[in-house]
C-alpha positions as a printed Julia matrix, in Angstrom:
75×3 Matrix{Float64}:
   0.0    0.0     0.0
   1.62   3.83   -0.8
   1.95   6.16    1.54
  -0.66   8.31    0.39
  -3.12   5.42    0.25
  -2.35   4.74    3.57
  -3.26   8.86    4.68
  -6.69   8.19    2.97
  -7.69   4.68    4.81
  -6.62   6.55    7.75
  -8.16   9.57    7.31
 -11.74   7.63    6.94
 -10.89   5.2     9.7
 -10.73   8.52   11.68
 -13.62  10.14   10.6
 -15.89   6.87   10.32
 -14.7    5.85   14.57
 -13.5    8.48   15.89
 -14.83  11.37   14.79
 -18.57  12.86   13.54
 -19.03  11.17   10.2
 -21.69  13.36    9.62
 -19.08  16.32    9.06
 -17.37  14.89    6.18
 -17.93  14.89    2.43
 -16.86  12.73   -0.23
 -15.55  13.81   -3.77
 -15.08  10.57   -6.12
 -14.97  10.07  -10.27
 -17.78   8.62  -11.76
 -16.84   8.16  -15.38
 -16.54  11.11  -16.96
 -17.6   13.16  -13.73
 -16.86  13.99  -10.04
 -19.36  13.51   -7.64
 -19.6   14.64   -4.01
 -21.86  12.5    -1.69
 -21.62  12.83    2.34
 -19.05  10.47    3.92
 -21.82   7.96    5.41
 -23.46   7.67    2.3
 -20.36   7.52    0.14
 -19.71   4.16    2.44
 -23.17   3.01    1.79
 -23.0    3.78   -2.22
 -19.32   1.93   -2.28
 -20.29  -1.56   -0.47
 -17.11  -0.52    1.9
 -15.04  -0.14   -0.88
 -16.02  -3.1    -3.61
 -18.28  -1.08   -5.92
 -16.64   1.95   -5.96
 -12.46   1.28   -5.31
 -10.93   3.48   -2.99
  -8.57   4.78   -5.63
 -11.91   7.06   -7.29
 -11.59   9.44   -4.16
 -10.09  12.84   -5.33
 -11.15  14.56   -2.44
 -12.32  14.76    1.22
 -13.43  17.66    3.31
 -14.72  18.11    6.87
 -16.88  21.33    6.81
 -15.31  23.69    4.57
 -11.74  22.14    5.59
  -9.86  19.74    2.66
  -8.58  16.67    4.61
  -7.54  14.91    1.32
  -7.24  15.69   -2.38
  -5.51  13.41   -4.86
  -2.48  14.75   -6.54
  -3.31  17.15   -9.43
  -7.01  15.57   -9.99
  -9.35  17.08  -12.72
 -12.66  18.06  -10.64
């Protein structure tokens, strides 16, 4: 697993456990699009990660704050 892999399965570990998941938002490709869905329901569309991979995140805020964003991503 990369390092920056590793950040982002920590990052939702964090956020799912730990923290308010309620706070966080989820940016992810779809095709030909980016779509941002609240963290919870990001989980919920994704099967925990087997329907949509964990490497179709670009982005993750909490509020207004960026957590996460994927290297030089086109959203």
């Amino acid at each position: 697993m990369s390092k920056k892999k590793g950040k982002l399965v920590e990052i939702l570990s964090r956020a799912r456990f730990y923290d308010d998941v309620n706070l966080y938002q989820v940016a992810y490709r779809d095709l030909d699009k980016i779509v941002t869905v609240p963290l919870k329901e990001f989980i919920l569309l994704s099967g925990t990660f087997e329907l949509i991979p964990i490497s179709r995140i670009v982005e993750i805020k909490k509020g207004s704050i960026v957590v996460y964003q994927k290297a030089k991503s086109n959203i």
